[in-house]
N, C-alpha and C positions, 0 to 999 in steps of 0.2 A: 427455441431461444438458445445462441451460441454465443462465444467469444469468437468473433471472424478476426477481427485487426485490436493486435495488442501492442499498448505502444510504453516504452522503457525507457528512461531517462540515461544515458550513457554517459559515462566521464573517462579517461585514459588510467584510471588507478585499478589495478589486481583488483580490490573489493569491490570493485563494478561484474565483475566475471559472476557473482554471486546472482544477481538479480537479472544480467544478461542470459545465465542458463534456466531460471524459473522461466525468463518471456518464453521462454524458447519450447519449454515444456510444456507450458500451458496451451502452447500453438499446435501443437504436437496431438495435445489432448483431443482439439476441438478443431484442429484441423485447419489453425487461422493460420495470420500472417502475422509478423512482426514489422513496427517502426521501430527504429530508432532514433532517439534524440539527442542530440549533442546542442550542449548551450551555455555559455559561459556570458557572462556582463561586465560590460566596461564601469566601472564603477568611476566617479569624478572624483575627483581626489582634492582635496581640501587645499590651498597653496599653501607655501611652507615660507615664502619671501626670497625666495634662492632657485632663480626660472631656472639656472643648470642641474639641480638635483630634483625638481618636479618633473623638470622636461624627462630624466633619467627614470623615475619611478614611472612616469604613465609611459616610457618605450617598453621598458621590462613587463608591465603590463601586458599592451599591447603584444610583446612577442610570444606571452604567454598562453594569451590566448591562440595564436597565431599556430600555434605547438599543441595545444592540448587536443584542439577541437581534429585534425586531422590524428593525433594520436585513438582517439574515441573512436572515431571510423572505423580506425583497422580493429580494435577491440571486439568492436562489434561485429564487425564481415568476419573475424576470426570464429565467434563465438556462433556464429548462424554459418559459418561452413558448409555446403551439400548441399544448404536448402536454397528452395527459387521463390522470388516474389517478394519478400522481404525488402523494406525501405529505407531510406536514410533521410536524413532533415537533418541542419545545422545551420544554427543562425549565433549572432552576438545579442545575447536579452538574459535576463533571469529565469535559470532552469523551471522554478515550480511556476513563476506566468507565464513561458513557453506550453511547457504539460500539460498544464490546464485549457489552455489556447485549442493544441493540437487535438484532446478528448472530443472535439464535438466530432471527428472524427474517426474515434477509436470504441470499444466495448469496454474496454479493462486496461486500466494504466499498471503498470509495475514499479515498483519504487526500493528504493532502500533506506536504512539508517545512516545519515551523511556522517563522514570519519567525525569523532573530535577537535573544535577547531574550525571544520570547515564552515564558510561565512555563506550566505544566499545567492552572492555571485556567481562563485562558481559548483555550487551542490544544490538541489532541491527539497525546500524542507516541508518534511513530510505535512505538519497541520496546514502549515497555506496551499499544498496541493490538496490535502482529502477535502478541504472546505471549500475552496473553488472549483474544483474538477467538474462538478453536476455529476458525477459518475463512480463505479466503483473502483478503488485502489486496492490493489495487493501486496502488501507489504513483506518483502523476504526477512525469512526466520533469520535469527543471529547466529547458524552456526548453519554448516556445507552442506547439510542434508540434504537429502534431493526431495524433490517435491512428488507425492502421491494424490494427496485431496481424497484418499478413498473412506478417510473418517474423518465427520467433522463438528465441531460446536457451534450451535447457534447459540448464541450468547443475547436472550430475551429479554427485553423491555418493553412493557408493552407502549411505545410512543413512537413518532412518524420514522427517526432515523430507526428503530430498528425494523419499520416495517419497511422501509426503503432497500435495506441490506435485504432482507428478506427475499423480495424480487431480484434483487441486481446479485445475491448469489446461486439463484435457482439452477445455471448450466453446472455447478461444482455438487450442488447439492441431486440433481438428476443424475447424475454418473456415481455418487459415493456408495458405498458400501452399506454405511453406517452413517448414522446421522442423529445427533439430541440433541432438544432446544433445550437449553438451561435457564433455569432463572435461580438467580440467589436473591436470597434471605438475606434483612439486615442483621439478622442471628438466628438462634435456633429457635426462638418462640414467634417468631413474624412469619405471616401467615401470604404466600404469594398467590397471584390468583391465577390457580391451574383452570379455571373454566376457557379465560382468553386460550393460556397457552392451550390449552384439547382444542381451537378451534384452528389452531396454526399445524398443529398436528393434520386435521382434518384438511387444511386445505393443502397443505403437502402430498398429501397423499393420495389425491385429485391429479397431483403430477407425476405420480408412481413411484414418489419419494416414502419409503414407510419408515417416521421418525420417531423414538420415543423423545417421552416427555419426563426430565428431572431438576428437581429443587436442591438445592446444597447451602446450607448457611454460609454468610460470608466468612466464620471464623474470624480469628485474633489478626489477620491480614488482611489485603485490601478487595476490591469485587474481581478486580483484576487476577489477584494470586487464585481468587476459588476456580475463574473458570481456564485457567492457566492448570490449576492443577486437577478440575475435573478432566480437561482432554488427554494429558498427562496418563490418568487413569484408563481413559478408555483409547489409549495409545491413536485418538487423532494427532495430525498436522497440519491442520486448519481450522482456525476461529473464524468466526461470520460475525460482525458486531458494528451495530451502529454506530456513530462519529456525532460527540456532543460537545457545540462551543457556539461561539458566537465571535463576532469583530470585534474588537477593543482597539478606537484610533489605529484599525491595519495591521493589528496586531492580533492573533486567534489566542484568544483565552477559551483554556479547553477543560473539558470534563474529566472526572478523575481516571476512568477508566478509557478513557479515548490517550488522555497524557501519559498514563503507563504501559497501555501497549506501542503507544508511537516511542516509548525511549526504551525496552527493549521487549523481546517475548522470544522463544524457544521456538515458537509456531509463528508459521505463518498465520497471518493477519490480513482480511477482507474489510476493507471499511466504505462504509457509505453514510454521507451525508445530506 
């Protein structure tokens, strides 16, 4: 099991260069390919009663797209320089139903935290891509680091999304170093059931993965900060953690710890849903 073709949302802004050098690493890793996606949407625009200043707003639109999307291109052929095989795709739609679109032919999507501001049109936002993709996302850390993956968290529950993460991060977890499945406590007196986690140990280790196994109370912060701050401790850069939410009228109402590592984390971020 590998990551062959990895596919990354592109936009023409500097803070695309972030997530454009992760795909690139991870290709590197495992020896795949990268797509790239560029995709921006024409959104309808509400009329205002004044056809000269509508007709104006949806050209400027239009040229904006028109400007972004060959901008993304070069971003991308800049940032995949050297290499051969590498793809391009650009279409006018919504980046996170583009992604999720193009996943069924991809292993691992890439994704980032879209700037402040930025609306669905032109950014993909990350819960409607983890919950539609069928696949895993990897979510670039919030600062320049470079990507290692050689220690990492599995961030344990025992239910179907994180057995889902589970399998879908196995090529990351077969190459690291290091490797704990975490489970927290909802304090220091709750009692988690290490029998499951020794059997996820055992089956790791069936793939040559030897992981230990530890419990950490959640503390006065959220489940999110403990295993933020267990990899912290054991100087990983990569969290494994299942993605919990459901549709709300088209709208993803998310889980507490799925909603705080999508709005920010130090580490990179593996999600599967």
């Amino acid at each position: 099991m590998s990551y062959k073709t990895i596919l990354v949302h592109t936009d023409p802004t500097p803070d695309c260069d972030r997530r454009l050098k992760l795909a690139r690493r991870v290709a590197e890793l495992f020896d795949g390919l990268v797509t790239g996606l560029g995709a921006e949407a024409f959104d309808p625009i509400a009329a205002s009663g004044y056809a000269a200043a509508d007709g104006a707003v949806i050209e400027a639109v239009r040229q904006r797209i028109a400007l972004d999307l060959p901008a993304a291109e070069r971003r991308f052929h800049d940032n995949m320089a050297g290499r051969k095989g590498d793809l391009w795709i650009a279409c006018e739609d919504y980046p996170a139903k583009i992604l999720a679109l193009e996943a069924r032919g991809s292993d691992l999507i890439i994704a980032g935290r879209p700037l402040h501001g930025a609306g669905p049109t032109f950014a993909a936002k990350p819960a409607e891509l983890i919950m539609e993709a069928g696949g895993p996302v990897l979510l670039a850390a919030d600062n320049d680091v470079s990507f290692s993956g050689e220690r990492v968290i599995v961030a344990w529950k025992d239910s179907r999304e994180s057995r889902r993460a589970l399998a879908d991060s196995l090529p990351f977890l077969m190459r690291a170093q290091s490797v704990v499945v975490l489970g927290v406590s909802g304090d220091a007196n709750t009692v988690v059931d290490q029998g499951g986690m020794k059997d996820v140990v055992r089956r790791l280790s069936r793939h040559g993965v030897e992981a230990a196994l530890e419990v950490v109370p959640r503390g006065k912060g959220t489940v999110a900060d403990a295993i933020e701050s267990t990899a912290i401790r054991h100087s990983a850069d990569l969290i494994v953690t299942g993605a919990y939410g459901h549709s709300r009228l088209r709208e993803w109402a998310l889980g507490g710890v799925t909603e705080d590592f999508i709005a920010a984390s130090s580490k990179f971020v593996l999600f599967s849903h």
